[in-house]
mmCIF file as Biopython writes it, N, C-alpha, C and O atoms, coordinates in Angstrom:
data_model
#
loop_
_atom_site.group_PDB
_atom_site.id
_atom_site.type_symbol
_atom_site.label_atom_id
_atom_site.label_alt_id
_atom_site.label_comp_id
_atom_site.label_asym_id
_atom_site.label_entity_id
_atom_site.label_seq_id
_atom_site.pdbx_PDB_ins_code
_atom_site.Cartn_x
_atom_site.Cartn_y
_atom_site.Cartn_z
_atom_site.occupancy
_atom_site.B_iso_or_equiv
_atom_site.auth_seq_id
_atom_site.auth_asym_id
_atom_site.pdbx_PDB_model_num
ATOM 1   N N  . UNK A ? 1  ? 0.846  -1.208  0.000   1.0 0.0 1  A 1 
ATOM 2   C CA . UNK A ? 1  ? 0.000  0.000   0.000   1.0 0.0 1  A 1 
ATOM 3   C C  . UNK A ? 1  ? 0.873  1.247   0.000   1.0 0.0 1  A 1 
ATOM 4   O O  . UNK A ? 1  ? 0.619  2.306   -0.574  1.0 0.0 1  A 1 
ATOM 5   N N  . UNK A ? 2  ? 1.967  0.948   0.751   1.0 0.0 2  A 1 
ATOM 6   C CA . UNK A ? 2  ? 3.013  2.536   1.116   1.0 0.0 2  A 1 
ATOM 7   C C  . UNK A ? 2  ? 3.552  2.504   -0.539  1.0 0.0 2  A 1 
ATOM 8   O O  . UNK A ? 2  ? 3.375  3.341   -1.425  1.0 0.0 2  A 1 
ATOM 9   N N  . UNK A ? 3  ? 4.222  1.291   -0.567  1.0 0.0 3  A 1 
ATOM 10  C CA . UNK A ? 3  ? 5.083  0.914   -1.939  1.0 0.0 3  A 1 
ATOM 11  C C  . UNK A ? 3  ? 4.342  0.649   -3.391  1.0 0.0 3  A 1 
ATOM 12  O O  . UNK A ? 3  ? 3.176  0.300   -3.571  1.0 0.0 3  A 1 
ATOM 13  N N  . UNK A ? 4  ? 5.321  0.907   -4.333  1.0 0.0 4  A 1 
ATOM 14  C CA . UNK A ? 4  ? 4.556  1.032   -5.940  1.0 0.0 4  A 1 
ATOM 15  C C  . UNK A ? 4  ? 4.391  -0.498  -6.321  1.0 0.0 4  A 1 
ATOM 16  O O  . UNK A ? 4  ? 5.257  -1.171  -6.881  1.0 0.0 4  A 1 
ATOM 17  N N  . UNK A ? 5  ? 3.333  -0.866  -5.987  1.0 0.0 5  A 1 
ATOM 18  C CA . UNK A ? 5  ? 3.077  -2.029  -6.794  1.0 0.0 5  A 1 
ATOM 19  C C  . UNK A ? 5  ? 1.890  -2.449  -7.666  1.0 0.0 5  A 1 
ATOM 20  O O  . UNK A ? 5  ? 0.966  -3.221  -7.408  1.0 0.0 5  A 1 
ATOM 21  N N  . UNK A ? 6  ? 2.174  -1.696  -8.830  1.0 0.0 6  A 1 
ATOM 22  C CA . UNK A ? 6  ? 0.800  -1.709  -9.478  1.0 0.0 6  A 1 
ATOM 23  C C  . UNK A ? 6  ? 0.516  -3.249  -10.325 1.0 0.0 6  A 1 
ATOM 24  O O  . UNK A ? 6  ? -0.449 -3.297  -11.088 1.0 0.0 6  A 1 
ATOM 25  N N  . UNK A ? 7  ? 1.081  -4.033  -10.211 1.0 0.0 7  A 1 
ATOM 26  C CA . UNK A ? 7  ? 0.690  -5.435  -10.667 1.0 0.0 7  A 1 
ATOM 27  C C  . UNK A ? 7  ? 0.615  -6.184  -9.526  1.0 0.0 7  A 1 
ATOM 28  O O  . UNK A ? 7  ? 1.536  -6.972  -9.313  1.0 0.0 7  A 1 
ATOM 29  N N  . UNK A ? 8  ? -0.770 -6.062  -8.332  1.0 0.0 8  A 1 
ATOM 30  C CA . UNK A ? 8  ? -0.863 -6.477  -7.181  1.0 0.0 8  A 1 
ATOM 31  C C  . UNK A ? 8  ? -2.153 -6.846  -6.603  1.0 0.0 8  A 1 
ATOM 32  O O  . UNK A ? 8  ? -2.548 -6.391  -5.530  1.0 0.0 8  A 1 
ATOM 33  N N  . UNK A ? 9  ? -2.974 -7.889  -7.510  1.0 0.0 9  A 1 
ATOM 34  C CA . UNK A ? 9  ? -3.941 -8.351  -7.312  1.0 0.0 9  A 1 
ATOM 35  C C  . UNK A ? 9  ? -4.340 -8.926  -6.183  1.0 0.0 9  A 1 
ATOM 36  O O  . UNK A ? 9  ? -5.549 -9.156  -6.151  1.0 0.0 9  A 1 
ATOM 37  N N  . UNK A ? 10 ? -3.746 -9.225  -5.273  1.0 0.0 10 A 1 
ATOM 38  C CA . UNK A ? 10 ? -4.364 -9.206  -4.114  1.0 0.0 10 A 1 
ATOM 39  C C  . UNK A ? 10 ? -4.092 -7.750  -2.682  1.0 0.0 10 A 1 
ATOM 40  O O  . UNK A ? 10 ? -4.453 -7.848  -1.509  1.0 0.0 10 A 1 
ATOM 41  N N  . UNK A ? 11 ? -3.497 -6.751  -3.216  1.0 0.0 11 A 1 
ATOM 42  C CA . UNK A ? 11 ? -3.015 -5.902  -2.779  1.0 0.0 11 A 1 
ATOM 43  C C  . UNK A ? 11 ? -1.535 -5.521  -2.032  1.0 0.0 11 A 1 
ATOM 44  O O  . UNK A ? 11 ? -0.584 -4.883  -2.485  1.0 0.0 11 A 1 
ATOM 45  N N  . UNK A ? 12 ? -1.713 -6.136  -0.767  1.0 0.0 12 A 1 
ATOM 46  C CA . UNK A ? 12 ? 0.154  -6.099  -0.509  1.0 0.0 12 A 1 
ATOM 47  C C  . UNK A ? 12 ? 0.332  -7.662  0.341   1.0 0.0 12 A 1 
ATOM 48  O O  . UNK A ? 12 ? 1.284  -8.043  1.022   1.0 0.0 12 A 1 
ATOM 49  N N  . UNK A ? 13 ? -0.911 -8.349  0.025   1.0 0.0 13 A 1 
ATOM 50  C CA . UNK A ? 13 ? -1.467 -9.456  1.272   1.0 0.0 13 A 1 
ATOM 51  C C  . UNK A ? 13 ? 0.304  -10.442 0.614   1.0 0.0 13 A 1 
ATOM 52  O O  . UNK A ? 13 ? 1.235  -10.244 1.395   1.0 0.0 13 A 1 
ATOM 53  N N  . UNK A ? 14 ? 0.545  -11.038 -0.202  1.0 0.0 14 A 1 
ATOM 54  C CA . UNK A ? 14 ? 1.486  -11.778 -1.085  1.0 0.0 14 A 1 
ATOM 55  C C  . UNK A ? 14 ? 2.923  -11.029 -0.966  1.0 0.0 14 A 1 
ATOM 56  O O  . UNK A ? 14 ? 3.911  -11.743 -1.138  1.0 0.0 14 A 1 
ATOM 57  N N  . UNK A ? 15 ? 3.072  -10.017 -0.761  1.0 0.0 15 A 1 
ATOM 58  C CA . UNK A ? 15 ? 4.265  -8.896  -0.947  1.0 0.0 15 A 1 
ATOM 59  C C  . UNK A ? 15 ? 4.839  -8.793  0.536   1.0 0.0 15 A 1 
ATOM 60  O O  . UNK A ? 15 ? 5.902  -8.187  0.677   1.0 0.0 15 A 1 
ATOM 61  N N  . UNK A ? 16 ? 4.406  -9.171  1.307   1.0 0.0 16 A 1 
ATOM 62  C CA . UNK A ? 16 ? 4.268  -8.725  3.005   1.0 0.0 16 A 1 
ATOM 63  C C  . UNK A ? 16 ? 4.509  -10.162 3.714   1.0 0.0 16 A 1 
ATOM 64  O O  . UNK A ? 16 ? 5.226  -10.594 4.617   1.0 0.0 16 A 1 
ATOM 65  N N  . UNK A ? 17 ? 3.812  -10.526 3.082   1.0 0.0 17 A 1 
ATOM 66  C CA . UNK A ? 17 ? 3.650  -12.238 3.828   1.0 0.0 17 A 1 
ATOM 67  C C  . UNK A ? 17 ? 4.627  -13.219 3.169   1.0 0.0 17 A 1 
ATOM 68  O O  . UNK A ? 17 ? 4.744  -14.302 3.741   1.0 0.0 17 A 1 
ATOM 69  N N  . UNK A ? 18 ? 5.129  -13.077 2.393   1.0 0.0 18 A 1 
ATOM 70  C CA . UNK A ? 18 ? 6.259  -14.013 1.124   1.0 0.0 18 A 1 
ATOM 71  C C  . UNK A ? 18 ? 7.274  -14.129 2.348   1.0 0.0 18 A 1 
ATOM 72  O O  . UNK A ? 18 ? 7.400  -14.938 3.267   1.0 0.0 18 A 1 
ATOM 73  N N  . UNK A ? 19 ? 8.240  -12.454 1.789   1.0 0.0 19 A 1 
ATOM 74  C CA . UNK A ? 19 ? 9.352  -12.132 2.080   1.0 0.0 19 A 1 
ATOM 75  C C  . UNK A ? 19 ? 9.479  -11.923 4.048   1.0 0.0 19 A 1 
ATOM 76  O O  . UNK A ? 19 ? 10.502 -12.241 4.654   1.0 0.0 19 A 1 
ATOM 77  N N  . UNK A ? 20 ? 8.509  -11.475 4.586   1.0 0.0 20 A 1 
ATOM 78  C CA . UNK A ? 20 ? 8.157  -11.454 6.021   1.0 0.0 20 A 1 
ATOM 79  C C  . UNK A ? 20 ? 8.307  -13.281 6.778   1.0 0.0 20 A 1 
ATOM 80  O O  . UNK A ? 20 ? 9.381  -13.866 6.921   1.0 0.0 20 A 1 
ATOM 81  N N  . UNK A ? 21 ? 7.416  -13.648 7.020   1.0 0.0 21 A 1 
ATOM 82  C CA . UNK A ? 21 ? 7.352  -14.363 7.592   1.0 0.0 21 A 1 
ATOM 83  C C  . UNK A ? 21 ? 7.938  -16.275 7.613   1.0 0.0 21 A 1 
ATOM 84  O O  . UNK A ? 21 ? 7.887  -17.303 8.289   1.0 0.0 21 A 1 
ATOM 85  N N  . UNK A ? 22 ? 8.535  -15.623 6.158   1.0 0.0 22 A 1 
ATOM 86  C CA . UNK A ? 22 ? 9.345  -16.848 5.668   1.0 0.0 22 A 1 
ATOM 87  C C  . UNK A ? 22 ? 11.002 -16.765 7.366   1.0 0.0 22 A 1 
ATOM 88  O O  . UNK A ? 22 ? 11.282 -17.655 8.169   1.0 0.0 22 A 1 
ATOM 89  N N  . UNK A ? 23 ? 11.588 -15.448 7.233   1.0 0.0 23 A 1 
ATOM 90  C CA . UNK A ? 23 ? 12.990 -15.590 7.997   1.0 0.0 23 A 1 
ATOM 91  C C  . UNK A ? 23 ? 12.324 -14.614 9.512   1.0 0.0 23 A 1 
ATOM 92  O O  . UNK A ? 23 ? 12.968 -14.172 10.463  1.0 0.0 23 A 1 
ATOM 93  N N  . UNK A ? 24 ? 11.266 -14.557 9.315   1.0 0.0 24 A 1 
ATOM 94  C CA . UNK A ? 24 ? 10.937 -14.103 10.761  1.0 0.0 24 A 1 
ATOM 95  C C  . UNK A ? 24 ? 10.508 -14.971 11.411  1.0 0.0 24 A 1 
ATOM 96  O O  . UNK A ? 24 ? 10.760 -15.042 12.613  1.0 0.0 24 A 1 
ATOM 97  N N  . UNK A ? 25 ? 9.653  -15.965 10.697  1.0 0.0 25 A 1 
ATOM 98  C CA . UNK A ? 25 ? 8.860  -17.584 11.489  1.0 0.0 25 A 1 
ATOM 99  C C  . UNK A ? 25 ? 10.149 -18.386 12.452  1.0 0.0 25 A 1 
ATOM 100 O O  . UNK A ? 25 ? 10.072 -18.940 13.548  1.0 0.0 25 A 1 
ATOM 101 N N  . UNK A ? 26 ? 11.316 -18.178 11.535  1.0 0.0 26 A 1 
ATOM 102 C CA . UNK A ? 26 ? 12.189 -19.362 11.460  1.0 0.0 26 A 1 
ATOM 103 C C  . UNK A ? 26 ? 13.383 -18.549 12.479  1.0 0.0 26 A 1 
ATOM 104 O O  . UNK A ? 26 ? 14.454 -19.070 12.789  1.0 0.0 26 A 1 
ATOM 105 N N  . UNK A ? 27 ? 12.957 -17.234 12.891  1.0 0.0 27 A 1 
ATOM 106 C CA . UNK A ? 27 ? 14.317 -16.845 13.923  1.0 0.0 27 A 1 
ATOM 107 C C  . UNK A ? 27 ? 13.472 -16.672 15.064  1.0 0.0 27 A 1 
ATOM 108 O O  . UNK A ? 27 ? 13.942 -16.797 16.195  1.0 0.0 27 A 1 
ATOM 109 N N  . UNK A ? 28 ? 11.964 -16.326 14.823  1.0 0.0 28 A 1 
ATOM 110 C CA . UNK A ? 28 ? 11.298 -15.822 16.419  1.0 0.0 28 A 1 
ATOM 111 C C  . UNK A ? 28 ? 10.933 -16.586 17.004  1.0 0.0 28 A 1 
ATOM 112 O O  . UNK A ? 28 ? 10.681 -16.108 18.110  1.0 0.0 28 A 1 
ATOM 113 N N  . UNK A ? 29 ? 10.572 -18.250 16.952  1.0 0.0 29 A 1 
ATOM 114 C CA . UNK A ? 29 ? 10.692 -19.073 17.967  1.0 0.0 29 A 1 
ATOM 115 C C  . UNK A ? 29 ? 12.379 -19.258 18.651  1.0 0.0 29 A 1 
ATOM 116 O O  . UNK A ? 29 ? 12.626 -19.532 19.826  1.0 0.0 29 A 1 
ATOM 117 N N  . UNK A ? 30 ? 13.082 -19.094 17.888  1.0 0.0 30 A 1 
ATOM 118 C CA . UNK A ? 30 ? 14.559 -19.462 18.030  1.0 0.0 30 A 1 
ATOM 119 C C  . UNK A ? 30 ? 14.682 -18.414 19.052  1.0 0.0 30 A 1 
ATOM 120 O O  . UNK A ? 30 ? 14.959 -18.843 20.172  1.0 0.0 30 A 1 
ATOM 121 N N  . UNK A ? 31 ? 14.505 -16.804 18.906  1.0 0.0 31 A 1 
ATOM 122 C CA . UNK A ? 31 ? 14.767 -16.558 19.711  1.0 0.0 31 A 1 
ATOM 123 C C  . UNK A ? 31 ? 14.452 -16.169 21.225  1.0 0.0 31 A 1 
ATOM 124 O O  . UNK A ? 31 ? 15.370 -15.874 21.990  1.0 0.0 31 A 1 
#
């Protein structure tokens, strides 16, 4: 929504959640 992503059919739901929670899942139980 902040960022230019005009080929973004589901809005930023795919853009946010990909790159996010892939190396945040995998360090915040760890830490």
């Amino acid at each position: 929504a902040d960022w230019p992503t005009p080929r973004t059919p589901e809005g930023e739901a795919p853009h946010v959640v990909a790159p996010a929670p892939h190396p945040a899942r995998d360090e915040e139980p760890k830490l």
